[in-house]
C-alpha positions in Angstrom: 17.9 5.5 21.0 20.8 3.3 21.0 23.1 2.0 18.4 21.5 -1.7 18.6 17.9 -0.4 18.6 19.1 2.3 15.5 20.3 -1.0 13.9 17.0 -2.8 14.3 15.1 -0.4 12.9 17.7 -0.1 9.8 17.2 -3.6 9.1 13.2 -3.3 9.2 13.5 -0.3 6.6 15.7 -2.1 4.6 13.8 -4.7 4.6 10.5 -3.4 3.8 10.3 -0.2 2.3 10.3 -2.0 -1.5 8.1 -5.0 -0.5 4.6 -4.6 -0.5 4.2 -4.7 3.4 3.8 -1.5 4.7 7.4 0.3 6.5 4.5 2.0 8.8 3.1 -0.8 10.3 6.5 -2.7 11.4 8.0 0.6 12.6 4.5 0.8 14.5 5.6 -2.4 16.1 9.5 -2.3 16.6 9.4 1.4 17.7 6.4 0.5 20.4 7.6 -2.6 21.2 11.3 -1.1 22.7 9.7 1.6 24.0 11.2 4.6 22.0 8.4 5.5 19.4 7.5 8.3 21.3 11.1 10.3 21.7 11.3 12.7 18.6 14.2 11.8 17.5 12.8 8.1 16.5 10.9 10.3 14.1 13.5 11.8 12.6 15.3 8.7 12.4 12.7 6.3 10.8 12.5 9.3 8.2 16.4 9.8 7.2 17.7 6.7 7.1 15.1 6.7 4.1 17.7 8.1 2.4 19.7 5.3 2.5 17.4 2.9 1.3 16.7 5.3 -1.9 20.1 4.9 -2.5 20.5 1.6 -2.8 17.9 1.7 -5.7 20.5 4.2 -7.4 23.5 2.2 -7.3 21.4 -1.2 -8.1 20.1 0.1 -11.2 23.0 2.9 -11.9 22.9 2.3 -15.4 19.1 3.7 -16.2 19.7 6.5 -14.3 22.2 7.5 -16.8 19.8 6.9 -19.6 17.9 9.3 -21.9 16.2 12.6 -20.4 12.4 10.6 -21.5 13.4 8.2 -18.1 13.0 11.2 -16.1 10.5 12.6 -17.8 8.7 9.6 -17.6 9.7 9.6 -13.3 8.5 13.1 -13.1 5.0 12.7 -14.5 4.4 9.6 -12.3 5.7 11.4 -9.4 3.5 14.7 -9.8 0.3 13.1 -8.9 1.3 12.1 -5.6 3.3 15.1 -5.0 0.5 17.5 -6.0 -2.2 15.7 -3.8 0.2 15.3 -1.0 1.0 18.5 -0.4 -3.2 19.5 -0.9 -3.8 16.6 1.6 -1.2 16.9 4.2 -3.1 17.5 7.0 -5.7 15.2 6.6 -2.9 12.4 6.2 -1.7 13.7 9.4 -5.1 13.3 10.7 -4.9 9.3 9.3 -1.8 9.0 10.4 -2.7 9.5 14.2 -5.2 6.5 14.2 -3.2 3.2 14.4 -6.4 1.5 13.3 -6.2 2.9 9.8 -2.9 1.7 9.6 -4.1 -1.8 11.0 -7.8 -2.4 8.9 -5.2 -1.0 5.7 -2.8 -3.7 5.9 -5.8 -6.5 6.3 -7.3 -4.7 3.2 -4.6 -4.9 1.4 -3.6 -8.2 2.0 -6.5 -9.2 0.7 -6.0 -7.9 -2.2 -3.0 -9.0 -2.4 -3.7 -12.8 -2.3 -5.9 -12.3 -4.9 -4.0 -9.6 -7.4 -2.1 -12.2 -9.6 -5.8 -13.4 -10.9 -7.6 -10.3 -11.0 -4.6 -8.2 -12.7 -2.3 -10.2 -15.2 -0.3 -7.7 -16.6 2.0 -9.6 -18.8 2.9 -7.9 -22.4 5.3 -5.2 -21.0 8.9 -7.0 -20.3 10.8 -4.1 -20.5 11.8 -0.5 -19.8 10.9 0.7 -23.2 7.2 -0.5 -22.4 6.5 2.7 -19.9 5.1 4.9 -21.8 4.4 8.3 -21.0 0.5 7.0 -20.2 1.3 4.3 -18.4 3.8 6.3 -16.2 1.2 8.7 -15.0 -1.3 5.9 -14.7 1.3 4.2 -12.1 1.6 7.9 -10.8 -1.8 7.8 -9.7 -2.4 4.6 -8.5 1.1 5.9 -6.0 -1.7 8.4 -4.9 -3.5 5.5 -2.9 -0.3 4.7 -0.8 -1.2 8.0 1.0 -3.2 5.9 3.0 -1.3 4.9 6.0 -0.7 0.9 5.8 -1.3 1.0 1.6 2.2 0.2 0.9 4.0 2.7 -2.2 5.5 -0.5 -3.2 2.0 -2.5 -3.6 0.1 0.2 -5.0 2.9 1.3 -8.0 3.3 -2.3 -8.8 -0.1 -3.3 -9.0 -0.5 -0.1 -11.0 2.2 -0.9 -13.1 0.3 -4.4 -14.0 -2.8 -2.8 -14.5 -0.9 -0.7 -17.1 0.0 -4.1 -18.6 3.4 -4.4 -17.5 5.0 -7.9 -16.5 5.7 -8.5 -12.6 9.6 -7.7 -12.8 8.9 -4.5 -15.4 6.4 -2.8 -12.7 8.6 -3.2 -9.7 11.6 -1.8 -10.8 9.7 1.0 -12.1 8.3 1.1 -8.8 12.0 1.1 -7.4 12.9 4.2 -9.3 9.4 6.2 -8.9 10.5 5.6 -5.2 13.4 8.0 -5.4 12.2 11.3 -6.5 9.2 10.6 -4.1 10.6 8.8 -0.9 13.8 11.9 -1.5 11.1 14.5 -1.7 8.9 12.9 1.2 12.1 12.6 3.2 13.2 16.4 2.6 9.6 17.7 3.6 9.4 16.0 6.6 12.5 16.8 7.9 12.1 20.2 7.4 9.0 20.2 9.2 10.9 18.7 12.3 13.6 21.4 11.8 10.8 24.1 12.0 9.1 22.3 14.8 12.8 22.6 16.4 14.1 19.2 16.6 17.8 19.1 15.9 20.2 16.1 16.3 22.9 16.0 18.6 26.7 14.5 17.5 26.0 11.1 18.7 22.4 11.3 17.0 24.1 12.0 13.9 26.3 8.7 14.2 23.8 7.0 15.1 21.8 8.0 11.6 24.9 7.6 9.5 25.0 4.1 11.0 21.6 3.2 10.2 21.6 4.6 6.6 24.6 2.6 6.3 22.6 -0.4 7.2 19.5 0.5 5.7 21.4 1.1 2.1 22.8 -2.6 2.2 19.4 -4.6 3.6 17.4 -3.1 0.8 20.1 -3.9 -2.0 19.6 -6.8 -1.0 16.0 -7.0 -0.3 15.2 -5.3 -3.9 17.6 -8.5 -5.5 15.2 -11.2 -3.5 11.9 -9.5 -3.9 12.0 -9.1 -7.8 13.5 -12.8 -8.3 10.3 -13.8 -5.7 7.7 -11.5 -7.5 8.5 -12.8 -10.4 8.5 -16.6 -9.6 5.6 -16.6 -7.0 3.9 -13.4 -7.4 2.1 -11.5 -4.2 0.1 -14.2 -2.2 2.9 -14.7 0.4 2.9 -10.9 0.7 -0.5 -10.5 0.8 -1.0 -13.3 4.1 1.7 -11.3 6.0 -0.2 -8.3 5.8 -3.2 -10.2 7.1 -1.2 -11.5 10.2 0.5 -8.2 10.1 -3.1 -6.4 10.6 -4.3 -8.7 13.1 -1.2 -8.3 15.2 -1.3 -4.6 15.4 -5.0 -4.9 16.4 -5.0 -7.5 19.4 -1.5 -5.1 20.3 -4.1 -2.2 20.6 -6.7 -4.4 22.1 -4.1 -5.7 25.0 -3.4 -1.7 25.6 0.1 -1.9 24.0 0.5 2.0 23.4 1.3 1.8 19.5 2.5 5.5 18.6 2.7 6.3 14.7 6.0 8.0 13.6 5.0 9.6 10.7 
């Protein structure tokens, strides 16, 4: 991997990890497209520099992590679904994860739902922090439990589970930003110890290469974060949910023409 092609794939985790697009499926087509998706270190790449992206959520919103031992309850009882299944259902997502097609018919699925969300769920009374409850924490927790499906999107499924809960579009994605650190940190430390164990280490210039791209993921997602929730909350999730669609369709003709699309995760 080179520095430029490191950078590329910063900017695509920066830019998508919080939106409600699906990181797997443009990593699918960056990684394939320039030809390195199958060297282990891309893998170990696309999943550190994840690091960098969670903390950009941390230094955005530095000021509620420093709030009152119930916001961390409140992130640890959202996190726990997902955490329990994932680890009961690791191998089976491995399974999913080895079909690009999943990833593909996911992202069409989703983006249907997507054009039609803002009608179906309202959401609406809850416009502010205080309005996560305990209950509607672990309700976004398990609606987080979809996104296990490759191409589902965290971001998509916590916010749209946060307006279930009756939260307003802003409310339920920043609560989605910060469910995303204990989980994305926790996802991140797994999987890199599996590549550990599997004995993939990094070289000096690999770890240059990975500061570099956490340095460039951590500043496209502050930004991204800043766009998307002033977006969301003017124009809600029908933009989002026709990218996915085209998104989808993309990755299937790819596989159709016999571009060899490898999954990182």
């Amino acid at each position: 991997m080179t520095i430029l092609e490191a950078i590329i794939l910063a900017i695509i985790e920066g830019l998508t990890e919080f939106l409600p697009v699906s990181s797997t499926g443009h990593m699918i087509i960056a990684s394939s497209l320039m030809g390195i998706a199958d060297d282990p270190f891309t893998k170990t790449f696309t999943v550190a520099i994840q690091l960098g992206a969670i903390l950009s959520v941390v230094v955005l919103y530095y000021k509620r992590f420093l709030q009152s031992i119930g916001f961390y309850k409140k992130l640890i009882i959202a996190f726990m679904p997902a955490a329990i299944l994932g680890f009961m259902m690791d191998d089976l997502i491995d399974m999913m994860l080895s079909n690009v097609l999943v990833v593909a018919f996911t992202l069409l699925a989703g983006g249907v739902i997507l054009v039609f969300i803002d009608s179906w769920v309202k959401g609406g009374e809850g416009k502010d922090a205080q309005y996560v409850t305990y209950a509607r924490a672990l309700k976004i927790g398990m609606f987080q439990c979809i996104a296990m499906i490759p191409g589902v999107s965290r971001s998509a499924a916590t916010i749209i589970g946060g307006m279930a809960a009756k939260l307003d579009r802003k409310t339920a994605a920043e609560f989605s930003f910060f469910l995303a650190v204990p989980t994305m940190f926790a996802a991140t430390i797994y999987k890199v110890y599996k590549f550990a164990k599997a004995g993939v280490g990094v070289s000096p210039e690999q770890v240059h290469i990975l500061l570099i791209g956490n340095i460039v993921a951590f500043l496209v997602a502050a930004i991204a974060i800043r766009s998307f929730i002033s977006f969301l909350t003017r124009h809600g999730f029908l933009l989002f949910g026709y990218y996915r669609i085209i998104l989808g369709v993309v990755i299937i003709v790819l596989s159709i023409m016999g571009v060899d699309l490898q999954l990182l995760d």
